[in-house]
Backbone bond lengths (Angstrom), bond angles and torsions (degrees), N, CA, C in turn:
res aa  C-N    CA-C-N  psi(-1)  N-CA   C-N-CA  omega(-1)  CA-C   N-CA-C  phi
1 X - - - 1.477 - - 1.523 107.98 -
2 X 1.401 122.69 134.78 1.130 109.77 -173.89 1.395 124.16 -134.32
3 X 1.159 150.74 125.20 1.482 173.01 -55.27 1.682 88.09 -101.39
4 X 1.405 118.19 -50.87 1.545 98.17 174.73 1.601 141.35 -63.91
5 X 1.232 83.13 -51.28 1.913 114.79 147.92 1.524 91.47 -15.96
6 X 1.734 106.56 -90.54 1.398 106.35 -155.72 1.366 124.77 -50.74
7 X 1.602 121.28 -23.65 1.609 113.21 166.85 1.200 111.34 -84.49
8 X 1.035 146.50 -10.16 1.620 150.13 174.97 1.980 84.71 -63.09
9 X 1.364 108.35 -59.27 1.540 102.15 -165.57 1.574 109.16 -65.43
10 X 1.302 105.88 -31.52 1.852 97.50 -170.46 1.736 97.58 -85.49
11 X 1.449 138.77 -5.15 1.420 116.25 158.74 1.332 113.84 -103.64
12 X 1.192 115.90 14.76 1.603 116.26 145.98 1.788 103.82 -52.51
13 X 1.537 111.25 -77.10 1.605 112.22 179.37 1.288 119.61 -54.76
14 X 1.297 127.51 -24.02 1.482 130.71 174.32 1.240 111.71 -55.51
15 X 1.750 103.70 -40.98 2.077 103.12 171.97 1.280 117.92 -67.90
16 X 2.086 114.51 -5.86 1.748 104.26 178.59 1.185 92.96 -120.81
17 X 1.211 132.37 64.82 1.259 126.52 -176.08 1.940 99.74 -96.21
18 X 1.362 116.32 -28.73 1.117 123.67 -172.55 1.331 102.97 -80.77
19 X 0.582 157.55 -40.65 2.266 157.39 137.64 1.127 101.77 -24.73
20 X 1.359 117.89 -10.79 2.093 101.18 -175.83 1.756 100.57 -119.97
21 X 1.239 111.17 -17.18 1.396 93.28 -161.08 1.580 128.81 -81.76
22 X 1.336 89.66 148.80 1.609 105.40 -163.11 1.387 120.22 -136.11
23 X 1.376 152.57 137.83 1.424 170.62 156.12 1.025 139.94 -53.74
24 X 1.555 122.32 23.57 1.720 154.19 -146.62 1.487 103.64 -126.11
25 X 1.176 128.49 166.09 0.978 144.07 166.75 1.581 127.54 -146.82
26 X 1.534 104.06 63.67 1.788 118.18 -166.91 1.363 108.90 -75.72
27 X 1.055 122.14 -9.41 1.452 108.55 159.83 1.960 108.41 90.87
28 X 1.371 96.43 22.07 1.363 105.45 -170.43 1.689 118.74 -71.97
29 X 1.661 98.63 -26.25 1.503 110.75 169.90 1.142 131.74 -43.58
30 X 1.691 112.27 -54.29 1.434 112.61 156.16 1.288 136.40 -35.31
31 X 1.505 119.90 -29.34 1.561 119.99 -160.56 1.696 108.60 -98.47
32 X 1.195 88.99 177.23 1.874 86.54 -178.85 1.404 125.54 -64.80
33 X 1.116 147.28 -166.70 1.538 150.07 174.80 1.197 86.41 -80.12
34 X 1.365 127.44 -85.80 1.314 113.75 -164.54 1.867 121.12 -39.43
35 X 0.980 86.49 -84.01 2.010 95.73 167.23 1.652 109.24 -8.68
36 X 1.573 114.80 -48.29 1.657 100.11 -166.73 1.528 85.54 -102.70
37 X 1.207 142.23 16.73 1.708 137.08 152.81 1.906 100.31 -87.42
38 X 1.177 109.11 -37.20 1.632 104.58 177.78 1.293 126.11 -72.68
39 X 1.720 109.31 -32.86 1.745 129.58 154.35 1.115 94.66 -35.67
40 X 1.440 112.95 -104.69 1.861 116.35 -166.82 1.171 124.32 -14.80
41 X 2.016 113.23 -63.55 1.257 92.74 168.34 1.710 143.69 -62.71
42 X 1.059 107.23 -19.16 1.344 127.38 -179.11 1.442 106.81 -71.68
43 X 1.116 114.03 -34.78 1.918 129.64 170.28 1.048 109.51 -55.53
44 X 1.383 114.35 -58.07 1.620 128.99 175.71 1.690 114.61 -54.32
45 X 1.212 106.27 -78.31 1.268 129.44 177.00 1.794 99.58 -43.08
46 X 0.734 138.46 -43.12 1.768 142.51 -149.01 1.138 115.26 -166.04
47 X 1.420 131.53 59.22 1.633 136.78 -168.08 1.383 92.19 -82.94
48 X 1.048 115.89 147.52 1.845 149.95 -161.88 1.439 111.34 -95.71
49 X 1.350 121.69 -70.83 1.128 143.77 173.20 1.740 109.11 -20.44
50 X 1.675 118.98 140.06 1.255 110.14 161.92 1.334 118.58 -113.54
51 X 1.379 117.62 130.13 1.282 126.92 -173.40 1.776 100.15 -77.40
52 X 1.400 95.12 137.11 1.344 108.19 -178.63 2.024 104.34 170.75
53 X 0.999 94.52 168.12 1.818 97.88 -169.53 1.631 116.45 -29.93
54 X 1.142 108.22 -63.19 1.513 120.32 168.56 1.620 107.75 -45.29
55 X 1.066 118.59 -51.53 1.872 97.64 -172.16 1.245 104.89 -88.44
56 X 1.185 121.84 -19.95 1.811 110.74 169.50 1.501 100.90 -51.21
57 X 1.186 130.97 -60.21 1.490 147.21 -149.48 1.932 86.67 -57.12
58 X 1.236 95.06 -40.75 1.864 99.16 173.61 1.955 119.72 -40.90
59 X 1.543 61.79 -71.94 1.894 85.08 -177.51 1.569 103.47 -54.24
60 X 1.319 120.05 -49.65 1.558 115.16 169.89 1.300 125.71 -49.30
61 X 1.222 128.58 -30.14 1.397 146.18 168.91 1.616 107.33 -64.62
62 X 0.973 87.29 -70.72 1.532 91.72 166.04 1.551 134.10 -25.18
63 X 1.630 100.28 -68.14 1.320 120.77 163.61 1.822 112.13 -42.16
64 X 1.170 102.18 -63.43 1.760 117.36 172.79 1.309 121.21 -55.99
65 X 1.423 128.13 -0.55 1.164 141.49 179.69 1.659 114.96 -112.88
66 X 1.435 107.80 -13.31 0.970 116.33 -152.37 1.625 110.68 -64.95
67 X 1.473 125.95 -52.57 1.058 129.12 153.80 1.715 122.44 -9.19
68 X 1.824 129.38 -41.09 0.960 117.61 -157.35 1.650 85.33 -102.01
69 X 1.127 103.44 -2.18 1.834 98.86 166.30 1.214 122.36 -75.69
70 X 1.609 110.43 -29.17 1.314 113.67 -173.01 1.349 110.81 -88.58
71 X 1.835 123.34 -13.22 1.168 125.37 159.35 1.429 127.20 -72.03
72 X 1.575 108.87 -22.55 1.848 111.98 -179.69 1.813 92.46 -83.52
73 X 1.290 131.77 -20.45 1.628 134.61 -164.78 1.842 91.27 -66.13
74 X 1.976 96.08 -64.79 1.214 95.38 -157.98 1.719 110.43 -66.96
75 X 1.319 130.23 -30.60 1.169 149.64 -167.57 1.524 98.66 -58.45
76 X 1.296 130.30 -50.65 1.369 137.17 170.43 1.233 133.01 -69.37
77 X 2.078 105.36 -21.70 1.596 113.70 169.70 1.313 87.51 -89.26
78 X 1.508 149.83 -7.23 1.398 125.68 -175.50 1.486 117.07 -111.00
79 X 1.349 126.70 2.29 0.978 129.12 161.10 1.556 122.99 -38.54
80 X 1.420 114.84 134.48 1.787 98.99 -178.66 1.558 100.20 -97.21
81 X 0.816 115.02 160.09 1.816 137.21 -177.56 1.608 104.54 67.64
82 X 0.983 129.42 50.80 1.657 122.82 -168.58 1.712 100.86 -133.01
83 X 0.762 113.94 -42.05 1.640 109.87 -170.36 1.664 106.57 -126.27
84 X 1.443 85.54 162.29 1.796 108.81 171.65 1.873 94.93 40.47
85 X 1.497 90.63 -150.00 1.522 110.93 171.50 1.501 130.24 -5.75
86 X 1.623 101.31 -59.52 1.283 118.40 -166.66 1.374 131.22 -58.85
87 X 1.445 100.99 -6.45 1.401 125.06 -131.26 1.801 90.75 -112.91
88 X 1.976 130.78 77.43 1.042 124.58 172.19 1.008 133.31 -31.77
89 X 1.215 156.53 133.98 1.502 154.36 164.43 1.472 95.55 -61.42
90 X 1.236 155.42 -43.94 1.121 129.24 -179.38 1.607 128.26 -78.83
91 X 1.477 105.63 -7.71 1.681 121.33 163.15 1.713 103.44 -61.47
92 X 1.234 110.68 -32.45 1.679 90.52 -171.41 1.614 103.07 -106.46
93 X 1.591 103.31 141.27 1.174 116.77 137.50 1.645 145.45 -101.00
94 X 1.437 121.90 161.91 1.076 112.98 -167.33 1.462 110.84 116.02
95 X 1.309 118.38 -174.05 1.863 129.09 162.33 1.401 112.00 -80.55
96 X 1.007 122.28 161.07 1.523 136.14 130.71 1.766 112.47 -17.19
97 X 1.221 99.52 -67.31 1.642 97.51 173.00 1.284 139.02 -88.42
98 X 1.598 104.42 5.16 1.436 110.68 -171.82 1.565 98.87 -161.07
99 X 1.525 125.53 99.38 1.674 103.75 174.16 1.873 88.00 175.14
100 X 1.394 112.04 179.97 1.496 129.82 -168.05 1.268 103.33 -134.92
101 X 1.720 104.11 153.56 1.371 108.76 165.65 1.426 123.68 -118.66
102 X 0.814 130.49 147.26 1.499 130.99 -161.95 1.726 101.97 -93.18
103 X 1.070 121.00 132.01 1.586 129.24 -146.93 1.886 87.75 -103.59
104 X 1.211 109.57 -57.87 1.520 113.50 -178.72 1.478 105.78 -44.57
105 X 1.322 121.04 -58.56 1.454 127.20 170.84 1.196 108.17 -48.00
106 X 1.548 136.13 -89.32 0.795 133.09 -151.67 1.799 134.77 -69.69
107 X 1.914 98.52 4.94 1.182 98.42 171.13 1.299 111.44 -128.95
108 X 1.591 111.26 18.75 1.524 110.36 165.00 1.836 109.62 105.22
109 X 1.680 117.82 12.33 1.158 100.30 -144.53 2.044 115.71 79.85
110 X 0.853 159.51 -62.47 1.482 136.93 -145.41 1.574 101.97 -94.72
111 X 1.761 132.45 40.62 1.276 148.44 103.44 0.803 126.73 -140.79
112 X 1.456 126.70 -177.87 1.487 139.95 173.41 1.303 132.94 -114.76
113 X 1.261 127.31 -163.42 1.752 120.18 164.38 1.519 98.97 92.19
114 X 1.356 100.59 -171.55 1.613 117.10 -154.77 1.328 97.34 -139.70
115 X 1.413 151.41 153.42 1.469 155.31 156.93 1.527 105.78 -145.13
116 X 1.605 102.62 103.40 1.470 102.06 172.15 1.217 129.67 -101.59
117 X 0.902 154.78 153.15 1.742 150.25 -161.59 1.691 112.37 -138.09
118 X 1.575 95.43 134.50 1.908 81.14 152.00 1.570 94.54 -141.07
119 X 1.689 104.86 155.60 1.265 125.03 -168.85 1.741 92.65 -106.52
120 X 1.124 115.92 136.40 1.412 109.09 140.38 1.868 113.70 -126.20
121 X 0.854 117.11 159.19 1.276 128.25 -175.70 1.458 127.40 -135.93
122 X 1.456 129.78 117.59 1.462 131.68 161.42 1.550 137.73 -117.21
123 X 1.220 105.96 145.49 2.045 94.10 -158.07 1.475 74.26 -141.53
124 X 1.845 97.77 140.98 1.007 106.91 141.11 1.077 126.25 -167.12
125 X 1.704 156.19 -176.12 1.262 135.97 -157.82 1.367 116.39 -43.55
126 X 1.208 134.73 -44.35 2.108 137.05 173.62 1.148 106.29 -64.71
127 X 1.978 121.98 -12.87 1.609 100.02 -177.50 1.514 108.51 150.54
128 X 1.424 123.89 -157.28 1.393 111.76 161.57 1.466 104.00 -156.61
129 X 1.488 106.63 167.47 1.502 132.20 -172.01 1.493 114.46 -115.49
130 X 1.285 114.94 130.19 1.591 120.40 -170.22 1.390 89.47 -135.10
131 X 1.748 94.83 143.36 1.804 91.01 171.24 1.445 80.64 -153.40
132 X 1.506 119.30 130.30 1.266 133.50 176.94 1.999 110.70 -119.99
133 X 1.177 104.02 133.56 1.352 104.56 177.74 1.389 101.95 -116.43
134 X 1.624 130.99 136.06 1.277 131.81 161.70 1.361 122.65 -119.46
135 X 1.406 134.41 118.10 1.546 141.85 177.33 1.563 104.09 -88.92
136 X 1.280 98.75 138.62 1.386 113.12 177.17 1.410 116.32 -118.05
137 X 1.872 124.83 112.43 1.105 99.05 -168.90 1.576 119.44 -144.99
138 X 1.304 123.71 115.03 1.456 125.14 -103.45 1.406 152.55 -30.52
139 X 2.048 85.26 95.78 1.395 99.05 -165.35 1.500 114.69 -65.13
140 X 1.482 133.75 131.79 1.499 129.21 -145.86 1.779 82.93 -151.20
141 X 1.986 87.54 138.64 1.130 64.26 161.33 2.620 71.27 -175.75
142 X 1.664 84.21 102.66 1.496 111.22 -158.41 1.316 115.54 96.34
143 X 1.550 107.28 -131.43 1.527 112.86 153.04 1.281 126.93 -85.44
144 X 1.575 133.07 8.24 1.312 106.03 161.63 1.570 128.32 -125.38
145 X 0.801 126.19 175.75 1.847 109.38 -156.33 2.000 89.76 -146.63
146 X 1.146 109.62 178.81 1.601 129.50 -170.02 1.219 106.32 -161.53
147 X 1.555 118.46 120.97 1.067 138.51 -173.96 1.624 113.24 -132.51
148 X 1.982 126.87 128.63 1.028 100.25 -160.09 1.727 95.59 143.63
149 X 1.288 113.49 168.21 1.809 125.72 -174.91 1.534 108.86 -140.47
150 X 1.116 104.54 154.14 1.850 115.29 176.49 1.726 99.43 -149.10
151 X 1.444 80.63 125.79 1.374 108.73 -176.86 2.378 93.17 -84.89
152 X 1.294 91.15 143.22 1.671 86.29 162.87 1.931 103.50 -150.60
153 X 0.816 125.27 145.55 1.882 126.78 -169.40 1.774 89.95 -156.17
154 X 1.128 92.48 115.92 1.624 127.60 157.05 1.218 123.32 -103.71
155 X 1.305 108.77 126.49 1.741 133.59 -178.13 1.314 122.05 -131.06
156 X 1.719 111.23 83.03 1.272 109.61 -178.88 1.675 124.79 -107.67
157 X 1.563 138.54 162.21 1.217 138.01 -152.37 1.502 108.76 -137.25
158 X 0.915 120.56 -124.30 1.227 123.25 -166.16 2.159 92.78 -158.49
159 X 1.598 103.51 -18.12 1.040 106.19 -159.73 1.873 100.91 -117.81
160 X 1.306 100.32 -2.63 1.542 102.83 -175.05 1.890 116.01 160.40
161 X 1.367 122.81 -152.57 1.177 127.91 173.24 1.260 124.69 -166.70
162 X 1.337 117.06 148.61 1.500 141.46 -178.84 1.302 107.64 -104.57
163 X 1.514 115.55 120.61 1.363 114.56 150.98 1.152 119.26 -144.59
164 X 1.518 112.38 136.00 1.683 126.47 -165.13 1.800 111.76 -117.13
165 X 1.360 109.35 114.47 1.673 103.53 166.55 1.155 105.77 -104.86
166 X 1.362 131.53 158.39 1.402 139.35 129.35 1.319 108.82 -133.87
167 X 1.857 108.28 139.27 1.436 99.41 -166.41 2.079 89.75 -131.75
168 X 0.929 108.14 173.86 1.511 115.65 -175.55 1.665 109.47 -146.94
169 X 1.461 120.92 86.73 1.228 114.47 -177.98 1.403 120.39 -137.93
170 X 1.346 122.27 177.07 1.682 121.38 -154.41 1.936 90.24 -155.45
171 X 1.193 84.85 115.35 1.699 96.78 178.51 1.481 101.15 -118.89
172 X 1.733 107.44 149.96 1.676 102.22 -174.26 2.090 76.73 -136.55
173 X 0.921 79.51 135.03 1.849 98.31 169.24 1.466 105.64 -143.34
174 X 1.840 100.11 100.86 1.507 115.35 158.46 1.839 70.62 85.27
175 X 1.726 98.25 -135.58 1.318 123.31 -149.72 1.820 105.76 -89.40
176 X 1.352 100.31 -21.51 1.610 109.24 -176.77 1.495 114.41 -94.22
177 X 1.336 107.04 142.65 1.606 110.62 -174.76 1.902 94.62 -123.24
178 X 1.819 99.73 150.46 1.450 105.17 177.70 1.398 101.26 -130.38
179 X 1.394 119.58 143.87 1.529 113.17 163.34 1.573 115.14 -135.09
180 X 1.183 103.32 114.39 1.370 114.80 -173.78 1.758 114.55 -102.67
181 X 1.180 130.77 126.07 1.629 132.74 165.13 1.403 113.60 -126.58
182 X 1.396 109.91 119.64 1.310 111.37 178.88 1.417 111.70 -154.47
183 X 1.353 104.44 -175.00 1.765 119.73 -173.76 1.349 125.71 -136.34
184 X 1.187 115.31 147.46 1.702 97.77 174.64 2.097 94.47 -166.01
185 X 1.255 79.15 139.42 1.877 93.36 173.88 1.907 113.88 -109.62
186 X 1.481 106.81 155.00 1.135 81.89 -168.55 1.773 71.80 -133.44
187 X 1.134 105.82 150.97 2.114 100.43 156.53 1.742 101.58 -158.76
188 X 1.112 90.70 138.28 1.147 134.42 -175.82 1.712 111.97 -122.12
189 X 1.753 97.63 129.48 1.498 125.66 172.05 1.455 137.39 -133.09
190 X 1.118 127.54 -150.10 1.555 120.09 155.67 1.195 129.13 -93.11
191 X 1.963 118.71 -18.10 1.149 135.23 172.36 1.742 106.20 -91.26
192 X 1.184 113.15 -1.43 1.539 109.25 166.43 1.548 105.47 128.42
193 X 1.609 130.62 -170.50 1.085 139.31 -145.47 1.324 119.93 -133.65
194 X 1.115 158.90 167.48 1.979 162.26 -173.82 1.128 96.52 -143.91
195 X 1.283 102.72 -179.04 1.670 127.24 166.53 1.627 87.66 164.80
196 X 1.782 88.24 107.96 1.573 99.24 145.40 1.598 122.24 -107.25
197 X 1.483 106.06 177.75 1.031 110.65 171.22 1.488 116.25 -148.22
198 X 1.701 105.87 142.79 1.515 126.04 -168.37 1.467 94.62 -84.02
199 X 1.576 126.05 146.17 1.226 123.58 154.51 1.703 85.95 -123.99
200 X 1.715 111.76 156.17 1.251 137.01 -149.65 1.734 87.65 -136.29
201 X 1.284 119.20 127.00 1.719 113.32 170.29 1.481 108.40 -96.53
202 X 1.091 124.00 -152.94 1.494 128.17 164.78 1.181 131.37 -94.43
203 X 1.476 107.16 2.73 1.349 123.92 178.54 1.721 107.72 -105.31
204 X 1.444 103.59 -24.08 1.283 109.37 -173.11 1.810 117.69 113.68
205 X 0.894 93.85 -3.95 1.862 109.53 -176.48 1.679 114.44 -77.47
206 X 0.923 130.44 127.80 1.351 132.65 -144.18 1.893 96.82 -127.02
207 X 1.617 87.03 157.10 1.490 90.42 175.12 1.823 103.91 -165.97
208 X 0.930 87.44 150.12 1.731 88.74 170.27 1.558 132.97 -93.46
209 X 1.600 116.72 136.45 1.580 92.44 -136.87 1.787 86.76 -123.26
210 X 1.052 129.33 -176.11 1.315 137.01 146.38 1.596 113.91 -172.06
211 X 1.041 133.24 127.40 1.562 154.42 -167.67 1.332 115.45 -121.03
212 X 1.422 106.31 134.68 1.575 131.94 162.99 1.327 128.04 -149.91
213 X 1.915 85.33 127.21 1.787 86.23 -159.96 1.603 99.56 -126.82
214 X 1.045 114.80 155.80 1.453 135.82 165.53 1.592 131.01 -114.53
215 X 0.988 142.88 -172.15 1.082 154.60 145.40 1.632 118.40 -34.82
216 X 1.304 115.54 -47.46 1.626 123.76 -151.89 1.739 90.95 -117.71
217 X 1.255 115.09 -27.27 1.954 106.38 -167.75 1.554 90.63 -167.46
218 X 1.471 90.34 -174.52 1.467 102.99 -169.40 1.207 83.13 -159.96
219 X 1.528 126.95 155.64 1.203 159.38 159.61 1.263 138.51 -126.28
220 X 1.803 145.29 92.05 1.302 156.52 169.49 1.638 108.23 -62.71
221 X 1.612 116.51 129.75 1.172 131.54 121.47 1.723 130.09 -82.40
222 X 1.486 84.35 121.21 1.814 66.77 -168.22 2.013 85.86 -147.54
223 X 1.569 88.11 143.39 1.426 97.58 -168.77 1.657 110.49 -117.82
224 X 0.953 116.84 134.64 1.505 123.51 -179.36 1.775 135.68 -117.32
225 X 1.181 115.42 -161.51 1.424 109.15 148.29 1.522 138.59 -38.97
226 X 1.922 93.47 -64.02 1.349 103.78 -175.97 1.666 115.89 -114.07
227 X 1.680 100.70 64.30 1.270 124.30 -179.63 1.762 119.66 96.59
228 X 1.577 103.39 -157.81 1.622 104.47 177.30 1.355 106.05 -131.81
229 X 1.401 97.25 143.40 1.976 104.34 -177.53 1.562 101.94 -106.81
230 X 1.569 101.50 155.25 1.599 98.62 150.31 1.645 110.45 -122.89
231 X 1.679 130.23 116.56 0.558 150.21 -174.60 1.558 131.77 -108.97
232 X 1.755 104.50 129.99 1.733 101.96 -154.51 1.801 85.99 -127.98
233 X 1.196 97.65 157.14 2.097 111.06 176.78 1.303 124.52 -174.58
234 X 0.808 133.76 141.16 1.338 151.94 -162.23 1.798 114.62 -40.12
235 X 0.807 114.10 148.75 1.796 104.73 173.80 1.936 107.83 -42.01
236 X 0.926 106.89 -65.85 1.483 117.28 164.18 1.558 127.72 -56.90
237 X 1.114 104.68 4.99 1.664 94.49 -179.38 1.601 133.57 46.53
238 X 1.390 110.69 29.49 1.463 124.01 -168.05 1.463 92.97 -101.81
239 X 1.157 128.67 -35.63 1.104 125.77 173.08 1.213 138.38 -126.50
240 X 1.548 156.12 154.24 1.039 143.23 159.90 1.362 113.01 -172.43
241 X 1.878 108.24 -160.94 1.485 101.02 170.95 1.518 89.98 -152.16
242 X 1.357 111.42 -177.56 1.793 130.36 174.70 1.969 97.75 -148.27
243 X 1.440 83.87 133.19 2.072 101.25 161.21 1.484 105.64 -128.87
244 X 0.578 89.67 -178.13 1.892 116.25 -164.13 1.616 141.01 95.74
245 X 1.087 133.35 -34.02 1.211 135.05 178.99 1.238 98.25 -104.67
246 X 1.498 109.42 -44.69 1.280 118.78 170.95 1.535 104.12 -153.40
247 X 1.753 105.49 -176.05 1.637 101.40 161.40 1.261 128.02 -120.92
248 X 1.400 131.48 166.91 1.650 119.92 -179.73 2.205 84.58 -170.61
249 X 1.556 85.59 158.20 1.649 82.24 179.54 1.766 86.14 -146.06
250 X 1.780 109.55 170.94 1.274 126.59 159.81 0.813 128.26 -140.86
């Protein structure tokens, strides 16, 4: 896979960045590529977190934040010299599997910053394994910049596919700063397709989330330790309730 390749693949996830975002700070940055691809699933598969009044109030936050997710999503698909095409071969240094591109270069002057990557790659008769890491480092482009890494690991077969993000980033526009860390799996087969999603707290406690909102209410599925809720609340989130594992309201 090679250096252009790999941003063509990371603004694929930049367009689902709004399905993942979350208001936590798990501390996933520190760990290896693999490690925060093994988090997620393990989030998914076995979320930690206990659902109860206090972590809804999370997920609600979340939800209410969501907007400045969809501004760090688009801010990163609109960057010039960053993805696919745009992206000079003489802006980057390094390999194919290991190297950066220079953002000032490669978009003419109209941003800045550094994004370095390493690819590793494995194939073998059942298929192959891609795990791409990208650092972002202050990607600028006016007043607002993105600072921060995204993990991405591909698992493909003969019979279907795996794909895992978790990304960890901190956007400042003008005077306001956002920091978002999150996860999301996607798999895909011949009998059809998923997409979960990890939410990350501030402690690090994880849960699996899914949201639908309207005009008049909003409603969370969100799954935890001690089972899965379905949860409904007010446009404002001042009030509500959750049943299923159990019940509790606010």
């Amino acid at each position: 896979m090679n250096a252009l390749r790999i941003f063509g693949l990371a603004s694929i996830f930049a367009a689902s960045f709004t399905l993942v975002a979350c208001d936590g700070q798990g501390g996933l940055a520190s760990k290896s590529p693999q490690e925060r691809v093994d988090a997620v699933q393990s989030a998914i598969s076995d979320p930690s977190g206990q659902v109860d009044k206090d972590s809804v109030q999370v997920v609600l936050d979340v939800a209410a934040s969501q907007a400045k997710f969809e501004a760090m999503s688009d801010f990163l698909q609109s960057v010039p010299g960053l993805y696919g095409g745009q992206v000079d071969a003489k802006c980057v240094s390094g390999s194919s599997a290991d190297g950066s591109v220079d953002l000032s270069c490669s978009s003419g002057g109209k941003a800045s910053g550094k994004v370095s990557y390493k690819v590793e790659t494995k194939v073998s008769g059942a298929g192959a394994n891609v795990l791409v890491e990208m650092k972002f480092e202050d990607v600028c482009e006016d007043s607002t910049c993105i600072d921060g890494s995204m993990v991405v690991g591909v698992e493909s077969s003969q019979t279907g596919a795996s794909t895992v993000m978790q990304a960890s980033l901190d956007m400042k526009a003008g005077s306001e700063s956002t920091h978002g860390e999150w996860g999301i799996e996607v798999k895909s087969s011949e009998a059809g397709s998923s997409v979960n999603i990890a939410v990350f707290d501030d402690a690090g406690d994880s849960y699996v989330l899914s949201t639908e909102v309207t005009a008049e209410s909003a409603s969370v599925s969100i799954k935890g330790a001690n089972g899965e809720f379905s949860c409904s609340y007010d446009a404002g989130g001042a009030s509500g309730s959750c049943t299923g594992a159990g019940e509790f309201s606010w």
